[in-house]
N, C-alpha and C positions, 0 to 999 in steps of 0.2 A: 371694461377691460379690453385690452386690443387682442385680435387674433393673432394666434400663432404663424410666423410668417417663415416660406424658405424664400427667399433675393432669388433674382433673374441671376443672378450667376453664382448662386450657392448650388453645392453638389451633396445631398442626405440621404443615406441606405440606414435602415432601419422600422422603429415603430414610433408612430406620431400619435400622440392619442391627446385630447384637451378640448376644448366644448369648441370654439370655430377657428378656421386654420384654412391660411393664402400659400396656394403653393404658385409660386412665380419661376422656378428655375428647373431642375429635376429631383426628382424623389422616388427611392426604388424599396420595396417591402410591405408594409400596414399601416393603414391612418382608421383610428378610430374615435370619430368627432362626434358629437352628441349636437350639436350646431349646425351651424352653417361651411362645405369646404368649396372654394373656392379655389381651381386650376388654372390660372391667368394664363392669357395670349403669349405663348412662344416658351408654355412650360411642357415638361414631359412627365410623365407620371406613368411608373410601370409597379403596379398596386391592386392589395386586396381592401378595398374600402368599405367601412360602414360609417354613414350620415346619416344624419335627419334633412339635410338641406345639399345639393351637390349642383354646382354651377360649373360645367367645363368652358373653354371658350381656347385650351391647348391640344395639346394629344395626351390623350390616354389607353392605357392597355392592361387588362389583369380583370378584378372583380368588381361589379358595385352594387351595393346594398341599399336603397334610400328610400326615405319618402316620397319626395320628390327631387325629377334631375332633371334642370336645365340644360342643353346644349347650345353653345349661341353658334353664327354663321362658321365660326375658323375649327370649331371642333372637331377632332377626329376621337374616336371612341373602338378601339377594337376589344371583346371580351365578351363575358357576359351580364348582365344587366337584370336588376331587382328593383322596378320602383314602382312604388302606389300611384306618383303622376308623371306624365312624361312630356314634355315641351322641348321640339326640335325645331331650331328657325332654319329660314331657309340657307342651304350651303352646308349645313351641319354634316357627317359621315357619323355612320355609325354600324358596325359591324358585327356580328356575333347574337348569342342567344339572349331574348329579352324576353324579359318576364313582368309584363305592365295589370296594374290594380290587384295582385294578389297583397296580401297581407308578405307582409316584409317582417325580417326580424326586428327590425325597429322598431316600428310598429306592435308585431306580436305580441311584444313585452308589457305593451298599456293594456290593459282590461277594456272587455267590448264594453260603448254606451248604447245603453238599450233607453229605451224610453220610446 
């Protein structure tokens, strides 16, 4: 099934929610993706987000929840920050409070494997 997508020149206010979702244009409100979200190159995203998967590589501002979040070189990030992994290449910004390896609500949710 393909991901949820907004076009480089689509304009969305509201809530996205659907298991992976490209946001290529601007997007202003909630995304709540149980997947993979993907923020492409020269998108804007002014957003409370919960992922399992978050690759920015545009600008973003507001919240993020994830597992793990990617930021690639062109990324800006201003807000605060929730993720179990954190991978920032070089060039990336990233601004505001971060909160790396704690248990996430995403997370939370799966019962600990003990063993």
């Amino acid at each position: 099934m393909a991901p949820t997508s907004v076009d480089a020149d689509a304009e969305f206010e509201g809530i996205l929610s659907g298991k992976d979702a490209h946001i290529l244009g601007r997007f202003k409100g909630e995304i709540l993706v149980t997947g993979k979200l993907v923020i492409g190159e020269g998108a804007r995203v002014d957003a409370k987000v919960t992922a399992d998967t978050i690759e920015i590589a545009g600008a973003f501002k507001g919240e993020l929840s994830t597992r793990a979040l990617i930021l690639l070189d062109k990324a800006r990030v201003d807000g605060s920050v929730e993720a179990k992994n954190l991978s920032v290449r070089d060039g990336a910004q990233l601004n505001g409070a971060v909160n790396v390896g704690a248990a996430t609500p995403t997370s939370a949710a799966r019962p600990a494997a003990t063993g």
